[in-house]
C-alpha positions in Angstrom: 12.6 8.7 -6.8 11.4 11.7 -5.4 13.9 13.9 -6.2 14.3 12.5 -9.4 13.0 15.8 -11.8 11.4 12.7 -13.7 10.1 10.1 -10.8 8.8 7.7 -13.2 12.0 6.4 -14.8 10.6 3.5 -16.5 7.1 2.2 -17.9 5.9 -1.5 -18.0 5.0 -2.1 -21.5 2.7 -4.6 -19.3 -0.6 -4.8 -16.8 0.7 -3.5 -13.2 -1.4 -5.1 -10.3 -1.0 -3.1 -7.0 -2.2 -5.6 -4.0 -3.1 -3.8 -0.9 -3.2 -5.5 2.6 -6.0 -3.8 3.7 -6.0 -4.8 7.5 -2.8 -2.8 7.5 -4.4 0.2 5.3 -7.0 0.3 7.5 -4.8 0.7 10.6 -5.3 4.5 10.7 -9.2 4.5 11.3 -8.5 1.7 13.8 -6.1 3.1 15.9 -8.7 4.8 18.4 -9.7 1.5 19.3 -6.6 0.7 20.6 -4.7 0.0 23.9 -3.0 3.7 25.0 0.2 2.5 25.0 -0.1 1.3 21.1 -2.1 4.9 20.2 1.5 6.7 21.8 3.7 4.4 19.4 1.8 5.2 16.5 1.3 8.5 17.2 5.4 9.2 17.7 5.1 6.9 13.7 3.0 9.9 12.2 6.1 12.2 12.0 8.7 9.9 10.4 6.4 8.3 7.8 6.1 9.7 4.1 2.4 9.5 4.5 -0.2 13.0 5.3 0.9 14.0 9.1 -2.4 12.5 10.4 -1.2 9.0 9.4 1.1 6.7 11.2 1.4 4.6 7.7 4.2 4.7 5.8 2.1 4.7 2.7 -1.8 5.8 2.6 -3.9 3.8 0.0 -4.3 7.2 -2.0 -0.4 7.4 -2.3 0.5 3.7 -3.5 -2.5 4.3 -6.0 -1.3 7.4 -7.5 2.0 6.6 -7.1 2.2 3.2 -8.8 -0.3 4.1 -11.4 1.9 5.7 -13.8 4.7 3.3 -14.2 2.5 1.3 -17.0 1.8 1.9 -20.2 -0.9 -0.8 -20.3 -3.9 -1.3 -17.2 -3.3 -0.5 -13.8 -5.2 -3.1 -11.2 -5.7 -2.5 -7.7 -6.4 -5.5 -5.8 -7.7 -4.7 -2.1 -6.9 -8.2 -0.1 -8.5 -8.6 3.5 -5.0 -9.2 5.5 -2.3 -7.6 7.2 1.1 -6.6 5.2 2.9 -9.5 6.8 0.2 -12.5 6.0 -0.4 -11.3 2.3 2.4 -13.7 1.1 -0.2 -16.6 2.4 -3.7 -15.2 1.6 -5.4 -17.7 -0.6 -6.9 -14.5 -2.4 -3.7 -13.2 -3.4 -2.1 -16.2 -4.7 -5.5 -16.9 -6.4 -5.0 -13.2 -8.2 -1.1 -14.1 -9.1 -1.0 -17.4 -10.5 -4.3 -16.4 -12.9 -2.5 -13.4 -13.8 0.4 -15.0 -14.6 -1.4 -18.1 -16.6 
């Protein structure tokens, strides 16, 4: 969509929720804390991500926020869940937030 003169092709006539795994937002300020071997992956992750060069996310919190925002026409909702991107799918908090959004 980037290089799209217009990146926001189409707008939800709709709410748009935006839920965040925040363990795995959070990974940047954590990364000090962690074994030397992991700090030299992530580091090598910083130059092929879309995120700011000092992250090794593809995606900062910032970005997904701004860049999800406009696609509605209605409210934007950003829901920041306490688990990693790959346990989301199970958090009782997120399925709490879908099925009473979609009630």
């Amino acid at each position: 969509c980037q290089a799209r003169e217009e990146p926001v092709y189409h707008r939800f006539r709709c709410d748009l929720h935006l839920l965040i795994a925040k363990t795995t937002q959070d990974f940047d300020s954590m990364i000090d804390r962690a074994p030397p071997e992991l700090r030299q992956e992530y580091e090598l992750r910083r130059a092929v991500t879309a995120s700011p060069p000092e992250s090794g996310l593809n995606w900062t919190s910032e970005m997904l926020r701004e860049g999800w925002g406009p696609w509605t026409e209605e409210d934007f909702h950003v829901h920041e869940v306490p688990t990693d991107h790959m346990t989301i799918k199970n958090s009782k908090l997120m399925q709490d937030i879908v099925f009473r959004e979609l009630a």
